[in-house]
N, C-alpha and C positions, 0 to 999 in steps of 0.2 A: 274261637272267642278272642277277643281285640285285648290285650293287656293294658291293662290301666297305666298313664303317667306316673311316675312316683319322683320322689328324692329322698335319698337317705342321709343325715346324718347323723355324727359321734355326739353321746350325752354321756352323762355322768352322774349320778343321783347321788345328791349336794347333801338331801337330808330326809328322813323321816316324819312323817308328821303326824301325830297321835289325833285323836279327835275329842273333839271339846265334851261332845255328848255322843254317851253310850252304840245310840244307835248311829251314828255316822261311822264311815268307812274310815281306814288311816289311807292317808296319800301320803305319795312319792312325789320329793320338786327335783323335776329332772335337770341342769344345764345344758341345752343345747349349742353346740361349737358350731362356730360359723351364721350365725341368728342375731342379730342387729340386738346391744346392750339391753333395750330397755325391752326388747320380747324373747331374750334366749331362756326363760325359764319357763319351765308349764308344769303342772301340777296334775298327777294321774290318780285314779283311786289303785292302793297299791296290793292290787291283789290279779294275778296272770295265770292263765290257764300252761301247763307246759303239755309236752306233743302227747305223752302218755295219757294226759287229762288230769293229772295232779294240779293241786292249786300251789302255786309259789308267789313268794311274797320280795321285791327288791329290796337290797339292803344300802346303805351309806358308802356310799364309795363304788357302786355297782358299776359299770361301763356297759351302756346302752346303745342302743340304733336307733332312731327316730326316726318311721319314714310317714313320708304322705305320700297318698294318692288322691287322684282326682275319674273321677268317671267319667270317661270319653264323651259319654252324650252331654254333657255338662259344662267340659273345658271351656275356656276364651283362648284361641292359639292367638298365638305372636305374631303378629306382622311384620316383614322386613322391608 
């Protein structure tokens, strides 16, 4: 199996964010380090399965990974 492209980087989750109404999720606003000012923040729903299968929740101040991948049949490679 071909391993997917990725990039990883360091976050930091800045804050909590409760939800306005009942049934909506709280999200986590993560800081992305190294992500161009006006798109280093993203907003996740904050709730993480961990390895065991417990549900865990990030806290304020957490120190995160960010990674993306892209699927190989998909990419646009790079020209040089």
């Amino acid at each position: 199996m071909m391993e997917k492209p990725s990039v990883t980087l360091p976050g930091t989750v800045e804050k909590i964010i409760k939800p306005s109404q009942p049934d909506q999720p709280e999200k986590a606003q993560i800081a992305i380090e190294g992500a161009d000012d006006l798109y280093r923040e993203i907003r996740i729903e904050n709730s993480l399965t961990a390895r065991n299968g417990d549900e865990v929740r990030l806290k304020k101040g957490a120190e995160v990974d960010v990674t993306v991948e892209v699927d190989p049949e998909t990419e646009n490679t790079a020209r040089k």
